[in-house]
Every structure is written in C-alpha cells, then in structure tokens.
C-alpha positions as CSV (number, residue, x, y, z in Angstrom):
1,X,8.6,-9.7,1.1
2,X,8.4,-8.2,4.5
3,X,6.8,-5.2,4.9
4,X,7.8,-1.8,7.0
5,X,6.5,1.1,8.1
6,X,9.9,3.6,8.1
7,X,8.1,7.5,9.8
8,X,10.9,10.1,9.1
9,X,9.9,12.9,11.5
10,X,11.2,16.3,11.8
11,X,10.7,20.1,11.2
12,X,8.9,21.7,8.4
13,X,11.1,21.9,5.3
14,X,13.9,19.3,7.2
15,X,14.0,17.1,3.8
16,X,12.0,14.2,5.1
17,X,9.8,14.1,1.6
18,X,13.0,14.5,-0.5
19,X,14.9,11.7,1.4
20,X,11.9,9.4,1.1
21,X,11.2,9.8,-2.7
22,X,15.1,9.2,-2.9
23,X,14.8,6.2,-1.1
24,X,11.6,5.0,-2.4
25,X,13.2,5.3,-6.4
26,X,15.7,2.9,-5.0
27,X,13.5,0.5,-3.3
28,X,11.6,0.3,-6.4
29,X,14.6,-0.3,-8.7
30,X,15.4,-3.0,-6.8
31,X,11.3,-4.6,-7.6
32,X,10.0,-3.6,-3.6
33,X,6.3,-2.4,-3.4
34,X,6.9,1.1,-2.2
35,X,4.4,3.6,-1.0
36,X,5.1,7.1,0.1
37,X,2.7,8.6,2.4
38,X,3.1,12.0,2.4
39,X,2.1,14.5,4.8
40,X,0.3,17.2,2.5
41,X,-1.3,14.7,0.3
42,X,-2.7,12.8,3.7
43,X,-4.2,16.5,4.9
44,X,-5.9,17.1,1.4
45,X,-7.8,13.6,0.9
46,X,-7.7,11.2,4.4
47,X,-7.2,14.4,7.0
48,X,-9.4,17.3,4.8
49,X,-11.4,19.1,7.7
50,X,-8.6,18.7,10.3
51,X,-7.4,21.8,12.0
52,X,-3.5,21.8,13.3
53,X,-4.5,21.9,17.1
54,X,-2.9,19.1,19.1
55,X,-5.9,17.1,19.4
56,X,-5.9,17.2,15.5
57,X,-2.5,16.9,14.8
58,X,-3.0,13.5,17.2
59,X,-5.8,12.3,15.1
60,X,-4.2,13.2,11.8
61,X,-1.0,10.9,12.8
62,X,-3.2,8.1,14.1
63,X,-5.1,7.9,10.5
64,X,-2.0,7.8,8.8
65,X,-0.6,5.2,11.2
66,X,-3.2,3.1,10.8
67,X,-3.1,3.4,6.7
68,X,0.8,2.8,7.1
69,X,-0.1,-0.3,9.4
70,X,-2.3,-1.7,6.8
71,X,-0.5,-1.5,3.9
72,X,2.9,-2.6,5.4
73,X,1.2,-5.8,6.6
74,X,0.4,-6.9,3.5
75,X,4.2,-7.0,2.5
76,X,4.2,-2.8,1.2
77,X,7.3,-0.6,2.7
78,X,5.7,2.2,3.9
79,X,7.9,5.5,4.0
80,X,5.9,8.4,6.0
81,X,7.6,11.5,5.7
82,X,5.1,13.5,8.4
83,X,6.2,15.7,11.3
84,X,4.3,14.3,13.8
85,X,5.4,16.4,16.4
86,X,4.7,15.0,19.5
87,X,6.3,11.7,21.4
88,X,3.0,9.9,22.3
89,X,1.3,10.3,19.3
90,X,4.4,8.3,17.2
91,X,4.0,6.5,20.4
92,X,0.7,5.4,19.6
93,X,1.5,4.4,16.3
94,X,4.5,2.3,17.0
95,X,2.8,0.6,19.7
96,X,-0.1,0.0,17.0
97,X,2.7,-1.3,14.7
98,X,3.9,-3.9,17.7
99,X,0.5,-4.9,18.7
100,X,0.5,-5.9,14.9
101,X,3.8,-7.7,14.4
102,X,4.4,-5.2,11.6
103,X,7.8,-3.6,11.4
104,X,8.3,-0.1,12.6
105,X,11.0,2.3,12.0
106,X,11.8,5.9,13.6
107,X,13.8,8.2,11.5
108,X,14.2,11.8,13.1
109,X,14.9,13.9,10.0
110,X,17.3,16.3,12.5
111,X,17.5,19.5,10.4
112,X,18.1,23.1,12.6
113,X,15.0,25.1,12.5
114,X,17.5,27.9,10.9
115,X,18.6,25.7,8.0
116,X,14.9,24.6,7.6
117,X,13.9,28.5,7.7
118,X,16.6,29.2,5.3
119,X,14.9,26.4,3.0
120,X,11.5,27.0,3.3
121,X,10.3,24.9,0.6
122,X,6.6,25.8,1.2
123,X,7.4,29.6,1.9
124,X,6.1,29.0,6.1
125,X,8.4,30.4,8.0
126,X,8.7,33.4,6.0
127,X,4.7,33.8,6.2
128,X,4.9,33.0,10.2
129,X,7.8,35.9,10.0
130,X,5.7,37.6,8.8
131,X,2.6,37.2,10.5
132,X,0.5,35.4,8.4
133,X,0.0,32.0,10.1
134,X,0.8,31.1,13.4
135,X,1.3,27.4,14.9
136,X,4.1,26.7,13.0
137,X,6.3,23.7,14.4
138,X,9.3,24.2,15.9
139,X,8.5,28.1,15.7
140,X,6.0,28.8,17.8
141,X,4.2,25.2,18.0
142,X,6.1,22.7,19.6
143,X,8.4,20.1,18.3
144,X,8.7,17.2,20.6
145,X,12.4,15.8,19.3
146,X,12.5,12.0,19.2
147,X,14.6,10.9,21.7
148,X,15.5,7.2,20.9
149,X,15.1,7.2,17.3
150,X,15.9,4.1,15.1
151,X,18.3,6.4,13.2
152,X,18.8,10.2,13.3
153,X,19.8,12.3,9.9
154,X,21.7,15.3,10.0
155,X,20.7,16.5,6.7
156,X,22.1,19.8,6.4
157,X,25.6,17.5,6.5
158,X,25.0,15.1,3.9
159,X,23.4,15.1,0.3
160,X,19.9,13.4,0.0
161,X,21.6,10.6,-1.4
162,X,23.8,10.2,1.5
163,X,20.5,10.5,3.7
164,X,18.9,7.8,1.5
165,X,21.4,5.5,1.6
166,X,21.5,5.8,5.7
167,X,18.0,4.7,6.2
168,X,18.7,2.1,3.0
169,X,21.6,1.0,5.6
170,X,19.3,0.8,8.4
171,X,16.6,-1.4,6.3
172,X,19.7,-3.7,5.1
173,X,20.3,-3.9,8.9
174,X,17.1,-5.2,9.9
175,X,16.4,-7.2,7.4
176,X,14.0,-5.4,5.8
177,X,15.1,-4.5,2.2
C-alpha cells in the first residue's frame, strides 16, 4: 500500500484532531496502517523544550514533517492534525515530501476564529481573553491561511463525518486509499 502524508492545518480548536481520528477509524476499518500525529502529543515527547516563537514553531513542524515523511514511506498514511501556521514552513515539509517521492496532502481545516473561540476545546482563547497567555494563533499570533490547499473544510458547515468523508474523497481521488 502507498503511503501519505495528509497535514490538516488550521486554527486552534478548528476540529483538525476530531476529523483526523474520524478518518483514521475509517482507514483502519478498511485494514490501512494509520497513524495520527497529533500536535499536543508531538510538543510533549519529540518537541518538549520548544517555546511557541516562530523560529520554534518552524522547527517543531519540521520534526514532525520529517517523522510524517518517514513513516509514510514505508507504506503508513500519515494524518497530521497540527496548525502549522506559517506558508514556508508547510512549505518546507511538502517540498521534503517531493524531494522524497512520498505523497503529500494540504488540508486547511477553515474554521472562523469566532466559531473556534466559541469551541475552545482546550479553554485558550478564553485564557488569552483573559490575559493569561499571549501568542495565541490567529488571535494575536499570526495565522498564515493556506492559499492553494489540496482541499479546504468548512467545518462549522458540515458534521465531522461529512469532513471525514471529504478528505476520504480526496484520498479515493488520488489514489491513495
């Protein structure tokens, strides 16, 4: 089986890690080699030291990129639900991917910051709001919006399994599920 790296990008609290454990249960119903690469697991254990300024957000992406990289080329789809929020550092890790051969996928996980706020799975914009932490993206870090995507959710219109099956879609599309 071929492997893929699929990033789903987007604010904090967008649904990215909801859509890809969706996906991912589907994938692995159907016998794929699935792993899920998420963004507060990779901080705790790969990324544990790293601060949130943009030169560590960069590095933090790349280290992830290159574990995606790995593991789809030996036949694993990859599902990366980080926000990665600037263009040349997913840049860098598609063009890692291409230098590779390895399949690559951009999935912008386009949620409103005021339906992510109204969310707020993790409770951070109401900290931010409050003045607890600053540097939050899309608040008052920036956001740099994908702007030629493989595929772009709205997930505020759509269940997660409506969001699922889009990216599923996409994979069927490319011949890669």
């Amino acid at each position: 089986m071929t492997g893929a790296t699929i990033w789903l990008t987007g604010l904090p609290s967008a649904g990215k890690t909801t859509i890809a454990c969706e996906l991912a249960g589907r994938l692995r119903g159907e016998g794929r080699r699935v792993e899920v690469l998420d963004g507060d697991e990779i901080r705790a254990f790969l990324s544990a030291g790293l601060g949130f300024s943009r030169e560590d957000r960069h590095t933090n992406v790349q280290r992830i990129g290159f574990v995606a990289e790995l593991l789809a080329s030996h036949g694993v789809t990859v599902l990366v639900p980080v926000i990665a929020p600037y263009e040349d550092s997913r840049a860098a890790v598609r063009k890692r991917h291409a230098a590779e051969g390895t399949p690559y996928l951009e999935v912008h996980v386009a949620t409103p910051v005021e339906v992510c706020a109204a969310r707020d799975v993790k409770g951070l914009y109401a900290k931010q709001a409050a003045g607890e932490i600053g540097g939050l993206t899309g608040v008052d870090d920036p956001y740099e919006e994908p702007t030629a995507p493989d595929l772009r959710i709205d997930s505020q219109q759509q269940t997660v399994r409506e969001s699922a099956a889009s990216v599923y879609a996409l994979l069927k599309e490319r011949k890669l599920a």
